[in-house]
C-alpha positions in Angstrom: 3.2 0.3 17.2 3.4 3.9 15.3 5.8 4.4 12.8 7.4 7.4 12.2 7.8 8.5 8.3 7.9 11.7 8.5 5.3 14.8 7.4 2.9 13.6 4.6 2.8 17.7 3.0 -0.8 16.5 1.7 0.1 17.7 -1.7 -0.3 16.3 -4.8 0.6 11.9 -5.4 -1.2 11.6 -1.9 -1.4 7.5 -2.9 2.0 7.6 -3.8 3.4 8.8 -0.8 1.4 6.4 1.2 2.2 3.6 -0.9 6.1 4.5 -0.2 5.7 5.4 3.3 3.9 1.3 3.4 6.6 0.1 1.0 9.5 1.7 3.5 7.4 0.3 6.8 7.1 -3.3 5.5 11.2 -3.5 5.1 11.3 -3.4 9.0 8.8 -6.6 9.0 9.9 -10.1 10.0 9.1 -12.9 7.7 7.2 -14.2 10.8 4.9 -11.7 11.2 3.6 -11.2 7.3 0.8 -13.9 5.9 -0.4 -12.0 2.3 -3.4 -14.3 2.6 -5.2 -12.5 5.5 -5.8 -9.0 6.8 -4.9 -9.7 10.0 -4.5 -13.1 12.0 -4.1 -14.1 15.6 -1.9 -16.1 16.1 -1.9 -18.6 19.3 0.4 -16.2 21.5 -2.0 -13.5 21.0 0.4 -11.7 18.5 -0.6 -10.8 14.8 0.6 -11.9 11.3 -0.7 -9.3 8.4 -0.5 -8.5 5.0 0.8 -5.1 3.4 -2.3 -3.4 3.7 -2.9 -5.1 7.7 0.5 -3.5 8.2 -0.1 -0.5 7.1 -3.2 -0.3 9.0 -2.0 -1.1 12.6 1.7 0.7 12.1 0.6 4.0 9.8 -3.1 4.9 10.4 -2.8 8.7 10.1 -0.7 8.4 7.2 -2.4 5.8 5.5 -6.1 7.2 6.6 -7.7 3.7 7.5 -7.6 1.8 11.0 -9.1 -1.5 12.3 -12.8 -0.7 13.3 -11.9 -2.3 16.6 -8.7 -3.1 18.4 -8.0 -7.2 17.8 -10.3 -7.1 14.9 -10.0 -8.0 11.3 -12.6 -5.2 10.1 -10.9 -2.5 8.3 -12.5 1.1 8.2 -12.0 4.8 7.1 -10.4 6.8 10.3 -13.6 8.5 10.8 -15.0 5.2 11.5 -16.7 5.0 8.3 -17.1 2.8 5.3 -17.7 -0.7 7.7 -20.0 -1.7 5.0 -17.6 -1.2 1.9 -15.1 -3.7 0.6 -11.9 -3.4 1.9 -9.7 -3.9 -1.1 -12.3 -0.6 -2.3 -11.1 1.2 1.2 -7.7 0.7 0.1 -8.2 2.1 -3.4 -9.6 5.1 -2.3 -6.8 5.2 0.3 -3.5 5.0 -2.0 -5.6 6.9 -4.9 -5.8 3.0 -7.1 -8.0 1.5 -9.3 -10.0 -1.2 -7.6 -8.2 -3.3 -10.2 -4.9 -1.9 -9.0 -6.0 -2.9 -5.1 -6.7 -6.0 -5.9 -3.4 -6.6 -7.8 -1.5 -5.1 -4.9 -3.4 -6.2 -1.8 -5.8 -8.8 -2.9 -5.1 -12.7 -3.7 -5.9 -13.8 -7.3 -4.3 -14.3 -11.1 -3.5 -10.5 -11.2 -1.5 -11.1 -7.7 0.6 -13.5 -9.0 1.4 -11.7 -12.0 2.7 -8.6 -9.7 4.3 -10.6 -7.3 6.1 -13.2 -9.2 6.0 -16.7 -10.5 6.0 -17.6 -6.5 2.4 -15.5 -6.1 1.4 -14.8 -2.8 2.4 -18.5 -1.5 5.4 -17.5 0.8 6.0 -13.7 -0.2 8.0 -12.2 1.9 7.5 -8.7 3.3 10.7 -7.3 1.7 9.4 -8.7 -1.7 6.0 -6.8 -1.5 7.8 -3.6 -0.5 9.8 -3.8 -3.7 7.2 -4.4 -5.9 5.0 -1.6 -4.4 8.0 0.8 -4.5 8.2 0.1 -7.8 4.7 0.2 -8.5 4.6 3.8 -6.8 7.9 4.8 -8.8 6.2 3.8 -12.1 2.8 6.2 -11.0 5.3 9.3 -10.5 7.4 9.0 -13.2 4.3 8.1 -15.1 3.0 10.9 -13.4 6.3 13.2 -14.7 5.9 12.2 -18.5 2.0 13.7 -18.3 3.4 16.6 -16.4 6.5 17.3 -18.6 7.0 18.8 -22.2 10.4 18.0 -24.2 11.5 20.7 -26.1 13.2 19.1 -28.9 14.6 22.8 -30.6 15.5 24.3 -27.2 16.7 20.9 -25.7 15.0 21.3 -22.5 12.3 19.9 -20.8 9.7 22.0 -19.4 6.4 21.6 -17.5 3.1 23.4 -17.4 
């Protein structure tokens, strides 16, 4: 099912509008149909149980710029149809502009997981618990983002950018 978010203008903090436009989607996620621990999985009525990035796949492909290399499969890939033979946590880097580290944190299942997530890891996380923590994730990049951008003029007391 598409989900509308509105224009992505293609301008500058591409990641981070896709990262807000997932965080935004996965509020509208029952608890029933998100499993962090797998990209996507069938469950026995034929329906699907994903993580974030599973979510963002099947719901925001255009936005998000990756889709599942074949319809009921697990393998993610580039829109183009490219990158079958590159990991997916790297897809998904290159996707909301993050550090493989940073995918891995976010998307992935490991110590650097839990640490993002919470004492309760990825055992259990619920949907509206990820979208937090990547909104705030994405909110941290811009306003890290800002204080690059942004000059404080102590004399004038003003703040002005480049």
């Amino acid at each position: 099912m598409a989900y509308d978010i509105g224009p992505l203008d293609g301008g500058g903090d591409q990641g981070v509008q896709r990262m807000l436009a997932l965080a935004n989607y996965l509020e509208t996620v029952s608890d029933c149909d998100y499993d962090h621990c797998a990209w996507r999985r069938e469950r026995s009525e034929g329906s699907f149980a994903m993580c974030a990035l599973g979510h963002g796949v099947s719901a925001l492909p255009a936005a998000i710029g990756l889709r599942w290399r074949k319809p009921g499969g697990a393998d993610i890939v580039r829109l183009d149809g490219s990158g079958f033979t590159q990991s997916t946590l790297a897809l998904a880097g290159e996707a909301f502009e993050l550090t493989l580290e940073e995918a891995e944190t976010i998307f992935g299942i490991g110590p650097h997981t839990v640490a993002f997530y919470g004492a309760r890891g990825v055992s259990g996380i619920k949907p509206r618990l990820v979208a937090a923590a990547i909104r705030r994730f994405a909110f941290d990049r811009m306003a890290g983002s800002f204080r690059a951008n942004v000059k404080v003029s102590f004399s004038e007391g003003v703040l002005s950018g480049p």
